[in-house]
C-alpha positions in Angstrom: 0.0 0.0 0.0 1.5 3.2 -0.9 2.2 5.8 1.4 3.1 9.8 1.4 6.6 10.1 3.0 8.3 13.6 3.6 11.7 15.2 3.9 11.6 18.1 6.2 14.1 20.2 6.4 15.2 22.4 9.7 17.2 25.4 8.3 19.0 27.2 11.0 21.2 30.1 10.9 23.2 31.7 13.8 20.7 29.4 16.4 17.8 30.8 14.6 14.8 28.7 13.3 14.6 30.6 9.3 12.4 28.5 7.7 10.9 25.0 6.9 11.1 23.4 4.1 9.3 20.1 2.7 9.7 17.4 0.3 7.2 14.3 -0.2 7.0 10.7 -1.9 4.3 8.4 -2.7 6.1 4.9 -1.3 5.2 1.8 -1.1 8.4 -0.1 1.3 8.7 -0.8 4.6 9.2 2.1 7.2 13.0 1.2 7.4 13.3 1.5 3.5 11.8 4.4 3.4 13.4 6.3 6.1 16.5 5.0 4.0 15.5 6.5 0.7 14.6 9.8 2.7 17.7 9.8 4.0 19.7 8.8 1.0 17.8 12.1 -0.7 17.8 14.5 2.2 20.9 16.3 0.3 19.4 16.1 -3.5 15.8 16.8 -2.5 17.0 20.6 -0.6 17.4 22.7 -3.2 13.8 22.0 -4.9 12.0 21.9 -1.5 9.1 23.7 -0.5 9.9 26.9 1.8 7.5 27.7 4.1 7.5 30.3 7.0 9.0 29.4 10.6 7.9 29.6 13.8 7.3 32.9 15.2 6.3 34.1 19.0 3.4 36.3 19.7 6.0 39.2 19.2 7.1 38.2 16.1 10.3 36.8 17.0 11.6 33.4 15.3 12.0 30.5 17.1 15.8 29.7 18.8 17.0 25.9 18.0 16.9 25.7 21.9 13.2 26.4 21.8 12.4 23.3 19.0 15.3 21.1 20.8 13.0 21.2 24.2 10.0 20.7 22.4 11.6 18.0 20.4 12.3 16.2 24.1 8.8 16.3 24.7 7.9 15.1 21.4 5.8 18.0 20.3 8.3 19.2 17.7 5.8 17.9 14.8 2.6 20.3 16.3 4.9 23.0 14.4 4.8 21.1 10.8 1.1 21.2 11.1 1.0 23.8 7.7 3.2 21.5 6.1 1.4 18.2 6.8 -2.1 19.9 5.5 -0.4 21.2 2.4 0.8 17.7 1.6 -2.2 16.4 2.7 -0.6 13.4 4.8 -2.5 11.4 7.2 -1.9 11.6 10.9 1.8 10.6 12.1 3.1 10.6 8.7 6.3 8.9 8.0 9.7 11.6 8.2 13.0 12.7 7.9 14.2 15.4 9.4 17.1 16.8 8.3 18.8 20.5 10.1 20.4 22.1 7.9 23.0 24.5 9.7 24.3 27.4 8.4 23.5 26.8 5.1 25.2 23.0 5.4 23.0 20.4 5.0 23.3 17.8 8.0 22.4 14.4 6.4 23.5 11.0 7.7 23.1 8.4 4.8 
C-alpha cells in the first residue's frame, strides 16, 4: 500500500529557526526502507524543496533551535509542521526525515 513520506528540512542560521522546508514521496516499502531513501535524498531533495514560513512568538520573533530542541524532548516538535502536513495532505503521524540544515550546510546521515 503506498504511502506519502516527507523530507523536512530544519534550516538554521546563527541558532535561529529561518524557515521550513518540505519534500514528499508516494512509497510503497517498509518504514525502514523508506526512512533510508529519505535519508539517501535528504541532500538532492534541498534545493527544490518547498519553503514555508518558521515559527514565530506572539512578538514576532523566530524561534531559537533551543526552543524546538525542548520541544523536540517532549515530542511536540511535529505540532509545528502542522501547515506542512495539511499542504501535503498526509495522514496523521506521517512517515519523516528530518534533516537540520545549519548554516547553510546540510546535516544528512546516509
Amino acid at each position: 500500500m503506498s504511502e506519502k513520506i516527507l523530507n523536512l528540512y530544519l534550516v538554521i542560521d546563527n541558532g535561529i529557526i529561518e524557515e521550513f522546508r518540505a519534500c514528499s514521496y508516494e512509497a510503497d516499502g517498509s518504514d525502514e526502507e523508506n526512512i533510508s531513501f529519505l535519508k539517501k535524498n535528504a541532500a538532492h531533495d534541498f534545493p527544490a524543496s518547498f519553503k514555508f514560513d518558521a515559527p514565530v512568538s506572539n512578538f514576532g520573533k523566530k524561534m531559537k533551535y533551543k526552543q524546538f530542541s525542548r520541544l523536540e524532548k517532549q515530542g511536540k516538535q511535529f505540532l509545528l509542521f502542522e501547515e506542512i502536513f495539511q499542504k501535503f495532505q498526509v495522514p496523521d503521524s506521517p512517515l519523516v526525515c528530518l534533516t537540520p540544515v545549519v548554516d547553510g550546510e546540510i546535516l544528512s546521515s546516509n
